[in-house]
C-alpha angles and dihedrals in degrees: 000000000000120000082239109058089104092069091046106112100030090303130287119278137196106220109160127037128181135159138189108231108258114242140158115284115290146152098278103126104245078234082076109048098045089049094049083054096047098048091050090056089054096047094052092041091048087229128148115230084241103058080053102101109174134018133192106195107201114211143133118193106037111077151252122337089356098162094057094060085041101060111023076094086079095054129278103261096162093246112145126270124202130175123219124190117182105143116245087350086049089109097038083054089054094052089046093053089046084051093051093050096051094043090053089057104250097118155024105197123032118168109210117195142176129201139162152150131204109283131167096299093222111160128205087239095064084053100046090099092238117129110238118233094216129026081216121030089089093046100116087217094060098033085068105033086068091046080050089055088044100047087052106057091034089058099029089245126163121221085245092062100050089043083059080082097072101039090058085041100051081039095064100036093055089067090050119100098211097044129131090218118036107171125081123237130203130223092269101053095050090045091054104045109109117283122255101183141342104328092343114104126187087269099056095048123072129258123243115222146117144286151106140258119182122191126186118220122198136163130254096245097055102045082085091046097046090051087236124148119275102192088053101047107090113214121240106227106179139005122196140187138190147137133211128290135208111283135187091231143045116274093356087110101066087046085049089043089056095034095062088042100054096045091044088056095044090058087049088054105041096235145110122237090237100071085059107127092177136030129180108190131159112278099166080146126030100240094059091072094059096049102045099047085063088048099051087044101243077130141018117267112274087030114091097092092054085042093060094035087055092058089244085131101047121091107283099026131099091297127001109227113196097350085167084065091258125246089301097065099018100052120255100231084173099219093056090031093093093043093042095064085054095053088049087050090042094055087041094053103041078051091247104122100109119199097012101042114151105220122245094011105178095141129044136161135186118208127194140184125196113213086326099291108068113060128173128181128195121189110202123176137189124279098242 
């Protein structure tokens, strides 16, 4: 495919973002969440639910067909429904496919949508019939906890300042409306939350929960036509999928994995990591974010502890990294995770993030990994 596919029908463009807020399991039907998200979509794009002609419903624990059920509540227009499951990246793979279709010409306006609850968690690789020759090595806890160990004594890090992360994290989510967390911590407090595995404490790992994000697409050619809103429809300027390949060392593969993503979705783009103002990545741990804003390039290899300790990745700084406050302060309820970093992009860059609004925001990307060997980047930048 060109590197230039994304640009094909007058461009793709999110006009319409919603959320439900993210919050520990409950009894709240999952019906519920994903509508609340959807009509919210429709109310900021100014789109009726029947000029709406296709939907992808990212999830992972609810069940067959789940988007159909969903939305047949909003009327059955006859639009089609299709169902994308992808782990953490399950709701980043749905974007992508709303953005293909409306790139290929098949559509104007594609709703893409993720929503889950809790579930049972069972994976395809505990079902593959292959003995495991450890109980723990694919635990995601302890798998990063070494790469923790590892990333510290290669940098010359300290725990304190890998458990920064989270402080500027819970920091920034508490000052999101639609965050699992709201509330900051200090140093102290993450340090002394009780410990999960190796230096990462409960306060530096993500909650699982629940929750929705909805985003509209539509294509350049029909914002006009619809009657929506140009300045406030922020243009997608790359997609970009992978998955790991073979590496001499341990854990080099999912930097790799992000590394080669990342740099894939920058060429598509035209531009240099470096002009990034925002960046949403995968920081179910806290080390994670460390080591994937030098892999995606943000910062120089080496770098990402003194990033973080300047302030270059706070809001306000030279790239704001999670200002949503990331999967670790917002919540990570796997199947909206993906669409939920676009919607943050999407309020920084039309200037509409209030409380926590980086300044200047022209470039953003969310990145996602899905169990650490699927990834996917979009670069999305502001109309004017």
């Amino acid at each position: 495919m060109s590197a230039n596919w994304i640009d094909a029908t007058g461009g793709v463009y999110i006009a319409g973002i919603g959320l439900h807020p993210y919050q520990f399991p409950s009894e709240t039907p999952y019906t519920q969440l994903g509508l609340t998200a959807v009509r919210a979509a429709l109310a900021d794009a100014g789109l009726r639910w029947n000029q709406v002609q296709s939907a992808y419903v990212g999830t992972t624990s609810i069940g067959m067909a789940a988007g159909r059920v969903m939305l047949r509540h909003l009327g059955s227009t006859g639009l089609g429904v299709t169902q994308v499951e992808n782990a953490s990246a399950s709701g980043s793979f749905a974007f992508r496919q709303a953005c293909m279709e409306i790139a290929a010409g098949t559509s104007d306006a594609v709703l893409a949508v993720g929503v889950d609850k809790h579930g049972d968690g069972r994976r395809a690789a505990n079902k593959d019939g292959l003995e495991r020759l450890s109980d723990t090595a694919t635990i995601p806890a302890v798998k990063f906890a070494m790469m923790a160990r590892t990333y510290l004594r290669e940098r010359g890090a300290s725990v304190e300042e890998m458990a920064g992360v989270a402080v500027k994290n819970h920091g920034n989510a508490a000052r999101n409306p639609f965050a699992q967390f709201r509330k900051p911590r200090t140093l102290a407090q993450v340090l002394a939350s009780p410990r999960v595995a190796g230096d990462l404490t409960v306060q530096q790992c993500c909650p699982r929960g629940e929750g929705a994000a909805a985003v509209l697409l539509v294509s350049g050619r029909a914002i006009q036509r619809m009657g929506l809103d140009a300045r406030r429809c922020v243009r997608v300027r790359a997609s970009v999928a992978g998955s790991e390949r073979d590496e001499s060392r341990y854990g080099d593969a999912a930097i790799e994995l992000v590394r080669s993503s990342a740099r894939a979705a920058f060429e598509q783009a035209g531009i240099a990591p470096t002009e990034l103002d925002l960046l949403e990545l995968h920081d179910a741990f806290s080390v994670e974010e460390l080591l994937y804003s030098e892999a995606i390039g943000v910062c120089e290899a080496g770098e990402g502890a003194r990033f973080l300790a300047r302030g270059d990745s706070q809001i306000g700084g030279r790239c704001a990294i999670n200002a949503s406050g990331g999967l670790i302060g917002m919540g990570h309820p796997l199947g909206p995770t993906g669409i939920g970093q676009l919607a943050e992009l999407t309020r920084q860059l039309r200037g509409e993030a209030e409380g926590r609004q980086h300044p200047q925001a022209r470039w953003g990307m969310a990145h996602m990994i899905g169990l650490g060997s699927v990834s996917i980047a979009h670069v999305l930048s502001a109309s004017t």
